[in-house]
BAVODREN-885109 format. One line per 2 residues: number of its first residue (from 0); their letters; for each residue x, y, z of C-alpha. Coordinates in Angstrom, 2 decimals. Each point is the difference from the previous one (the first is absolute). Layout:
NUM = A = X:Y:Z  ... .
This chain:
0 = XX = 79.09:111.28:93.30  2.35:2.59:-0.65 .
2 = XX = 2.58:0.31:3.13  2.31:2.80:0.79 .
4 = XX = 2.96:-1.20:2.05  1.87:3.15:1.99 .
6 = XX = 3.67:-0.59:1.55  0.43:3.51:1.47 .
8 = XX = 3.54:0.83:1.07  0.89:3.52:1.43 .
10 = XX = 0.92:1.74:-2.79  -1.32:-2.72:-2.70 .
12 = XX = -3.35:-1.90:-0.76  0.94:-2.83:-2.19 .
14 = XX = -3.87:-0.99:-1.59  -1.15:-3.10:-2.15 .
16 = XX = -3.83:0.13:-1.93  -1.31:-3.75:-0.21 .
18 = XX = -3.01:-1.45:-1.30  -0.55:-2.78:1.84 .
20 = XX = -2.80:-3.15:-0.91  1.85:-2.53:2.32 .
22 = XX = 3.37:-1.01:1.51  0.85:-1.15:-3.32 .
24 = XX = -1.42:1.58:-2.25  1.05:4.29:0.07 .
26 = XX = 1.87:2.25:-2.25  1.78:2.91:1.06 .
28 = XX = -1.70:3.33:-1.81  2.76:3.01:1.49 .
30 = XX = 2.98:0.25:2.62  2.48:2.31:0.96 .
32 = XX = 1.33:2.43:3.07  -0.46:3.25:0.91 .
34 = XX = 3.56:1.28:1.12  1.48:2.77:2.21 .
36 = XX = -3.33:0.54:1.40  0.27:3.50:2.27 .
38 = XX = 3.53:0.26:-1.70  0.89:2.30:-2.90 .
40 = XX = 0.59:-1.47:-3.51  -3.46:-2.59:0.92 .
42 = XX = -0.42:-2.10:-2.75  -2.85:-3.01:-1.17 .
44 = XX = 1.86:-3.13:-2.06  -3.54:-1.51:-1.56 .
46 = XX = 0.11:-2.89:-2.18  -3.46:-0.91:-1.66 .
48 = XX = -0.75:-3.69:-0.89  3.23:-1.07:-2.27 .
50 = XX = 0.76:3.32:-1.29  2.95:2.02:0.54 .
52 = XX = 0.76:1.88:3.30  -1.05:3.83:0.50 .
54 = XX = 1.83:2.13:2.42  -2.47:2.69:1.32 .
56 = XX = 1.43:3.08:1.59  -2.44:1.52:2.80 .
58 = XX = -0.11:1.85:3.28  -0.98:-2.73:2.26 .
60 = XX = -0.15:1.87:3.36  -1.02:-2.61:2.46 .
62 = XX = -1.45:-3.74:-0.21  -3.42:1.27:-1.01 .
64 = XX = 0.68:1.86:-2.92  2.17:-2.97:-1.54 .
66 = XX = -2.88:-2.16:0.70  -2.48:2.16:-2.09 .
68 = XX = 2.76:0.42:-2.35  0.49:-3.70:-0.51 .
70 = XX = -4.09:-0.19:-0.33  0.16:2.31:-2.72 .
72 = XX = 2.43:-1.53:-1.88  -1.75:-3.27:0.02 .
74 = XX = -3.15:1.82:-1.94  2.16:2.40:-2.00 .
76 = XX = -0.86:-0.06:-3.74  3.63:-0.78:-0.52 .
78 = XX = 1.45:-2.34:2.57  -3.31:-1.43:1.98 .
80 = XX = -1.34:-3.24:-0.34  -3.96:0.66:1.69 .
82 = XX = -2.51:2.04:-1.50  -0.52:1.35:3.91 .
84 = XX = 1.31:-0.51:3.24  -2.88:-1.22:1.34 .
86 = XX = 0.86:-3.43:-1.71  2.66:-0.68:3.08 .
88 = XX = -2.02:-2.15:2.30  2.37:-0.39:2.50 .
90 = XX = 3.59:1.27:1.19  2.23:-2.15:1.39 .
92 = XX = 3.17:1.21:2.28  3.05:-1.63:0.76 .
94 = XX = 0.47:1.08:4.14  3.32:-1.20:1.44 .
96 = XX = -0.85:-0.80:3.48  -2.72:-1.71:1.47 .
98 = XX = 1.02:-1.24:3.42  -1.85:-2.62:1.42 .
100 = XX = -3.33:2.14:-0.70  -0.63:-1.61:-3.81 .
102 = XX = 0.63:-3.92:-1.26  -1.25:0.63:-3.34 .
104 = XX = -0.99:2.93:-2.31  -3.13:2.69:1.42 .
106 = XX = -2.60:2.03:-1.25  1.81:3.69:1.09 .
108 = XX = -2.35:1.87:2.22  0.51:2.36:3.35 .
110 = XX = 1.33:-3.19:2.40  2.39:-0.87:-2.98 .
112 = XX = 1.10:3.52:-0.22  0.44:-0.12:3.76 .
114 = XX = 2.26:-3.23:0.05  1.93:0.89:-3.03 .
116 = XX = 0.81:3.52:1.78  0.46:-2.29:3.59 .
118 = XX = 2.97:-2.36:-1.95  1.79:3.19:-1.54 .
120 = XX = 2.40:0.03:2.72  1.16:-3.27:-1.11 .
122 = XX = 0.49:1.52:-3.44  0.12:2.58:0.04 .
124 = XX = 1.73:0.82:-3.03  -3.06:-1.91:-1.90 .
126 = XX = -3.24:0.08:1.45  -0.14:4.00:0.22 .
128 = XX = 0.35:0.08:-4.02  -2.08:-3.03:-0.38 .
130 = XX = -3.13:1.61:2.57  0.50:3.09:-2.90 .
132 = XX = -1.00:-1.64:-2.91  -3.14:-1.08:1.87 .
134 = XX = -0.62:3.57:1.29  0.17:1.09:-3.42 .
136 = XX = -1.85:-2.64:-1.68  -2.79:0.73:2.22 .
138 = XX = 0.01:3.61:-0.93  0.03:-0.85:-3.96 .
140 = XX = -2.17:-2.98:0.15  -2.25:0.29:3.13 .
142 = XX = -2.64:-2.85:-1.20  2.85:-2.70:-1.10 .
144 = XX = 0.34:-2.32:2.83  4.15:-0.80:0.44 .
146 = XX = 1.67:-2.88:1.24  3.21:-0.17:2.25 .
148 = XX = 2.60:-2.73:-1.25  2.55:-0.48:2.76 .
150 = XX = 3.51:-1.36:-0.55  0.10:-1.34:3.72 .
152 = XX = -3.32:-1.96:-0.06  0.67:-3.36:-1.50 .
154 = XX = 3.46:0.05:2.40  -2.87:-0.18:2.99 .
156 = XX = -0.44:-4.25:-0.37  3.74:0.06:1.52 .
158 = XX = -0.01:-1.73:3.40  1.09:1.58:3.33 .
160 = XX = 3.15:-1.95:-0.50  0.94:1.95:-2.86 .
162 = XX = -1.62:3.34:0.44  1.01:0.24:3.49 .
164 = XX = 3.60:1.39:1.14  1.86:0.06:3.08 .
166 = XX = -0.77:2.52:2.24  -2.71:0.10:2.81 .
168 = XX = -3.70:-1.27:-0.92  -0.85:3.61:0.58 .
170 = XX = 1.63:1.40:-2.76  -1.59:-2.39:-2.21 .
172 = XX = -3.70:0.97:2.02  0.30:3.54:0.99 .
174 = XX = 1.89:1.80:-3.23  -0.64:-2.75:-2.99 .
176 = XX = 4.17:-0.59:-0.30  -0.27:-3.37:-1.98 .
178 = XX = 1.13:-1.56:-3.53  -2.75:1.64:-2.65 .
180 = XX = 1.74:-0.22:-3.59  -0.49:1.70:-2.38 .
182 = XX = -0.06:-0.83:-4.43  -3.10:-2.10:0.41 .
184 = XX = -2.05:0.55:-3.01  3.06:-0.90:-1.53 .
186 = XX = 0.91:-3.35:1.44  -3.83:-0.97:0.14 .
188 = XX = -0.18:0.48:-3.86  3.25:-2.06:-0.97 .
190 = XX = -0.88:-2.67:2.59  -2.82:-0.59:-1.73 .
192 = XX = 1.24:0.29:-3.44  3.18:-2.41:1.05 .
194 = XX = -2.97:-2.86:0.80  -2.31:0.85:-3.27 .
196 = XX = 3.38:-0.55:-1.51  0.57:-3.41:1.59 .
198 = XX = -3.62:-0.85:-0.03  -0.62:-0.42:3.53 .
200 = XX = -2.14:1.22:2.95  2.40:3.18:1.67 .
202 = XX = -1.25:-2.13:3.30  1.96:-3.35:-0.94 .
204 = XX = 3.35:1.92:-0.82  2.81:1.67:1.85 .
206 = XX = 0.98:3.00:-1.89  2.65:2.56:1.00 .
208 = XX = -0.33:3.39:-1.43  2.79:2.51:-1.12 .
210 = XX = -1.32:3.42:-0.72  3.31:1.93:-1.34 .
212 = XX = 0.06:3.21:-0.52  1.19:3.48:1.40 .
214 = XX = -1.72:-1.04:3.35  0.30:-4.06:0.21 .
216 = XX = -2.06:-2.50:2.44  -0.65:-3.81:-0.31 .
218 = XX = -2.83:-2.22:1.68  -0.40:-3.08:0.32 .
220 = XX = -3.50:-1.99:-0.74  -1.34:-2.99:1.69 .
222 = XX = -3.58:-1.49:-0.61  -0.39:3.13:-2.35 .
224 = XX = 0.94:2.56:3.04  2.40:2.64:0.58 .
226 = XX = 2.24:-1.79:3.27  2.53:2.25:-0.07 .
228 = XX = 1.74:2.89:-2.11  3.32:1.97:0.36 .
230 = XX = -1.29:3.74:0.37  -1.05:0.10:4.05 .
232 = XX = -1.88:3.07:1.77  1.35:2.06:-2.61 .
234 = XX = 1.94:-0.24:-3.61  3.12:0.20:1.40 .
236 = XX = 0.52:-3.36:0.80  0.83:-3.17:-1.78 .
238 = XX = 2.27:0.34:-3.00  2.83:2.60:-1.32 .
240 = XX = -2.28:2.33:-2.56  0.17:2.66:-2.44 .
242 = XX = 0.38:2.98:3.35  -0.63:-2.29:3.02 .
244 = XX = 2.52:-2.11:1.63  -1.88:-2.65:0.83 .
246 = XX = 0.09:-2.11:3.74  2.63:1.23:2.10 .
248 = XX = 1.17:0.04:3.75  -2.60:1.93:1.61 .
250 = XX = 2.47:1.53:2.39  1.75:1.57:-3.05 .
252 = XX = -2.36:3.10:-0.73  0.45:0.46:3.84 .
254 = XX = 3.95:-0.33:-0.13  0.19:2.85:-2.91 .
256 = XX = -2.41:2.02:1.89  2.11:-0.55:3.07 .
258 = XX = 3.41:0.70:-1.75  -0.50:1.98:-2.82 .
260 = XX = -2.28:2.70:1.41  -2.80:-0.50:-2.57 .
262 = XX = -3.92:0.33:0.95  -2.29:-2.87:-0.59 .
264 = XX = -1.69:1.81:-2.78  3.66:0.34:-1.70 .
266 = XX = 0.37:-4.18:0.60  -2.74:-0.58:-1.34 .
268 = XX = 0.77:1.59:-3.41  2.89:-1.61:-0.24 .
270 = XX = -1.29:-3.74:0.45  -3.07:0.84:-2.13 .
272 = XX = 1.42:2.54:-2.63  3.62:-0.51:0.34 .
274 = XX = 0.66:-3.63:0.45  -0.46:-3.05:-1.80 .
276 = XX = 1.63:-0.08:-3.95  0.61:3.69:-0.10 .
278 = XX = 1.80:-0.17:3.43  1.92:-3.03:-1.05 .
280 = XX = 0.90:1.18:-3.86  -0.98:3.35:-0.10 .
282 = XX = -2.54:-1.42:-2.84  -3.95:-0.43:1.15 .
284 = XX = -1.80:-1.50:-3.04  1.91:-4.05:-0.47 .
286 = XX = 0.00:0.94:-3.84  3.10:2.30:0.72 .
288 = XX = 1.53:-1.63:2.40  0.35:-3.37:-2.32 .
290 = XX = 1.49:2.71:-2.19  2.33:1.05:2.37 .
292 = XX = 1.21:-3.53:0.87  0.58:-1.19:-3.35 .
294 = XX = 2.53:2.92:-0.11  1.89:-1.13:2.58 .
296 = XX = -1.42:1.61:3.23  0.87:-1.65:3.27 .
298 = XX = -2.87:2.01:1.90  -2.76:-1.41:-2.65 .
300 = XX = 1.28:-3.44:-0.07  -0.39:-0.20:3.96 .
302 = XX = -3.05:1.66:-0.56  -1.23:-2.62:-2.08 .
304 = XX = 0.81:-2.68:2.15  -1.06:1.11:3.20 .
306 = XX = -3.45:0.75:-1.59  -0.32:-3.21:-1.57 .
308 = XX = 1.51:-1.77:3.27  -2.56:1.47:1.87 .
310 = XX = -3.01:-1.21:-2.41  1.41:-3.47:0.30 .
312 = XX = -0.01:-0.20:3.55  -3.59:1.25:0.09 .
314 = XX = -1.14:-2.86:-2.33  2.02:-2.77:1.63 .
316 = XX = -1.44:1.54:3.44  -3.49:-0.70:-1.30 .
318 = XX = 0.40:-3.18:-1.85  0.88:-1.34:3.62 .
320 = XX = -2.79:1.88:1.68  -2.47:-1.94:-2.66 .
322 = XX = 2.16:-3.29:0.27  0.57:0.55:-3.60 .
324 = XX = -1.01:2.59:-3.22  -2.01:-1.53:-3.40 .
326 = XX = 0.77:3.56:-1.50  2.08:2.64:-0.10 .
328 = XX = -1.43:3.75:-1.45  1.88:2.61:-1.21 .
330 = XX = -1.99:3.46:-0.92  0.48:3.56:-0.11 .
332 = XX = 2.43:2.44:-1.86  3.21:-2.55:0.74 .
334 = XX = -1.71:-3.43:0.45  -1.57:0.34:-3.16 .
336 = XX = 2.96:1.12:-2.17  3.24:-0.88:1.55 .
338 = XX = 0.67:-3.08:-1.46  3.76:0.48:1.76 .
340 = XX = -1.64:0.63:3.41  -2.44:-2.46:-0.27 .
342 = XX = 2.80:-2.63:-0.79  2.24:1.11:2.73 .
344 = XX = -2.39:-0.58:2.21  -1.19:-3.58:-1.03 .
346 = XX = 3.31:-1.40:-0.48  -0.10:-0.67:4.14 .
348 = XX = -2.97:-2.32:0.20  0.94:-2.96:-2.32 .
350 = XX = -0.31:-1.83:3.70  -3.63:0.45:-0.52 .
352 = XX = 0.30:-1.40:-3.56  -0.53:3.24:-2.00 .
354 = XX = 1.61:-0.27:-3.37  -0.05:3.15:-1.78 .
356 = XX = -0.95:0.58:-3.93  2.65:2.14:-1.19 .
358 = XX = -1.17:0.79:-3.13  -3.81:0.58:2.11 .
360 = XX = 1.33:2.35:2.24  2.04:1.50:-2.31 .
362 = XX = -3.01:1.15:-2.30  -2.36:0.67:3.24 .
364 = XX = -2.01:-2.77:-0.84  -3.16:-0.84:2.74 .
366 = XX = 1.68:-2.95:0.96  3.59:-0.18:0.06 .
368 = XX = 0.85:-3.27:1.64  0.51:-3.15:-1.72 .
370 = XX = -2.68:-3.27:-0.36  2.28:-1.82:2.10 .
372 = XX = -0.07:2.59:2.41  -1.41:-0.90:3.87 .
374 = XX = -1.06:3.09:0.57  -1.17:3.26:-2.43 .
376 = XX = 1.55:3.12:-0.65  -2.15:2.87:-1.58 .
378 = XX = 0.57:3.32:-0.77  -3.83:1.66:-0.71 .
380 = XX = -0.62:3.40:-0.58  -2.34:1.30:3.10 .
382 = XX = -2.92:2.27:-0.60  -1.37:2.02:3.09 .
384 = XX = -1.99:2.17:-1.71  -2.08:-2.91:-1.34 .
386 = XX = -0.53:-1.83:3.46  -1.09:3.67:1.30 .
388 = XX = -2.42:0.26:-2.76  -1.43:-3.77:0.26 .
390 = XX = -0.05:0.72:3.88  -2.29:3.09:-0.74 .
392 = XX = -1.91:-1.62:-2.57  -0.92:-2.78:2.34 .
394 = XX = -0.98:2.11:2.68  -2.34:2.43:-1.95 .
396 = XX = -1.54:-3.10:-1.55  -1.27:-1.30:3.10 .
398 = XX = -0.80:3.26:1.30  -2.30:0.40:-2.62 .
């Protein structure tokens, strides 16, 4: 079954073809993004199969005509890899924000739409872009059905005790303020991997999960469920990342509104936009700021530590929530190629028996603690656009 998977942004629709016979068995046919979408100097990168990338300049107006663009492509005499785009059976989406409206992936249709639109005010900054590249699929391919993958959904096993915060039962009840999380195709797929790896049932280990990358979140599994993550009732809080800085005294934004005469909207940016690494080191992307520390830098060096301090307090937090950890994930941009970070982080839980494999970690190896180890480290390469496409598959197979 050949699957198209859609992450629409607001000015970018990243896009992955698959062919899909089972959870194991798929190759990937096409994938790219169509960029600066409604902006001038719009652009398609397309890469077909293993052959080299083509950059495609084009007027891509609005999210429509970049989804007909990216339709053409994949049937183009040059670059496509279907005879006609009829082959796509099914479209899956990646939608930010579910709220407490969706525990697993859904066949899209009008109450979908409805609920997807009803949760944009809790992202606002997501869900709008995400709703487009359904819009526009259903425009382009009207008879496909599509398939909503939500990043909050497998964070909805979390109990009360978690999810929950402190403020009056009402808030909770009347306007949906509770713990959601967010990354979840992402620490659902390297949960699972981490106990293929291992050999055991996801339900007999306790796995912490470390998704690094410009935005950051861990969870924590127990009995194969999501008990608890770092990213609350929006991405903002939890750990120090590439723009966002992370938890912080909620009385802050209302002491710089207060004393520095800025609006909410202008606090916002700067604890979403402004804070985190770049605020820190003037650096966003950890590649640069590594840089920056190795040449002496005071502001990346604290930088570096405070991030990594904040990581480790997140996993020793949930190895006591779970009365102890079997395994311990890293994934994403950082967690699956800073061997430096990675070790900086691990070097605090030799209490729990973790020894680390140097030379492992050192050439990103799956598993990089040693045999003697109590406890595993990993570092596995994620892959959301694979979970959204075996998500879709499954549901149009039973549909049919």
């Amino acid at each position: 079954m050949k699957i198209l998977v859609i992450n629409s942004g607001s000015s970018s629709i990243k896009y992955e073809l698959f062919n899909v016979h089972t959870h194991d068995e798929y190759t990937v046919l096409a994938k790219g993004v169509a960029d600066r979408i409604g902006i001038s100097g719009a652009y398609i990168q397309h890469k077909k199969n293993d052959e080299e990338e083509a950059i495609i300049d084009m007027d891509l107006p609005n999210h429509t005509t970049a989804i007909d663009a990216i339709h053409k492509l994949l049937v183009d005499h040059q670059h496509g890899v279907i005879e006609n785009i009829s082959e796509v059976e099914g479209v899956g989406h990646r939608v930010v924000h579910g709220g407490e409206d969706f525990t697993g992936s859904v066949l899209v249709g009008k109450q979908v739409i409805e609920a997807i639109k009803k949760n944009s005010e809790l992202a606002p900054l997501h869900n709008p872009p995400n709703l487009l590249g359904i819009e526009a699929t259903s425009k382009t391919l009207p008879s496909v059905p599509q398939v909503a993958v939500f990043d909050t959904a497998i964070h909805q096993t979390m109990p009360p005790k978690a999810y929950l915060y402190g403020l009056s039962i009402e808030q909770y009840k009347k306007y949906a303020i509770r713990r959601y999380g967010f990354h979840g195709t992402s620490h659902g797929y390297v949960s699972k991997k981490a106990a293929e790896t291992v050999g055991k049932s996801l339900k007999e280990l306790k796995i912490i999960t470390c998704h690094l990358g410009n935005g950051g979140s861990i969870t924590a599994f127990l009995d194969g469920k999501s008990v608890d993550t770092s990213m609350g009732f929006t991405p903002l809080e939890g750990i120090i990342m590439g723009t966002r800085c992370g938890d912080l005294d909620p009385f802050i934004p209302i002491y710089i509104m207060e004393t520095q005469d800025m609006t909410h909207e202008e606090v916002n940016i700067l604890m979403n936009k402004k804070g985190g690494l770049l605020a820190l080191t003037g650096k966003r992307d950890m590649r640069d700021v590594l840089q920056e520390a190795k040449q002496g830098s005071i502001d990346a060096i604290n930088g570096i530590e405070m991030y990594v301090y904040r990581i480790q307090k997140y996993i020793g937090a949930y190895a006591a929530a779970m009365n102890g950890v079997d395994v311990i994930v890293f994934t994403a941009g950082i967690g699956e190629n800073s061997f430096y970070i990675r070790e900086k982080i691990l070097k605090n839980f030799s209490y729990l028996g973790l020894i680390l494999d140097t030379e492992a970690n050192n050439n990103n190896e799956i598993i990089i603690s040693t045999e003697d180890s109590s406890i595993y480290a990993m570092a596995i390469k994620t892959n959301e656009e694979l979970v959204i496409a075996t998500e879709t598959f499954d549901i149009i197979s039973k549909k049919s």
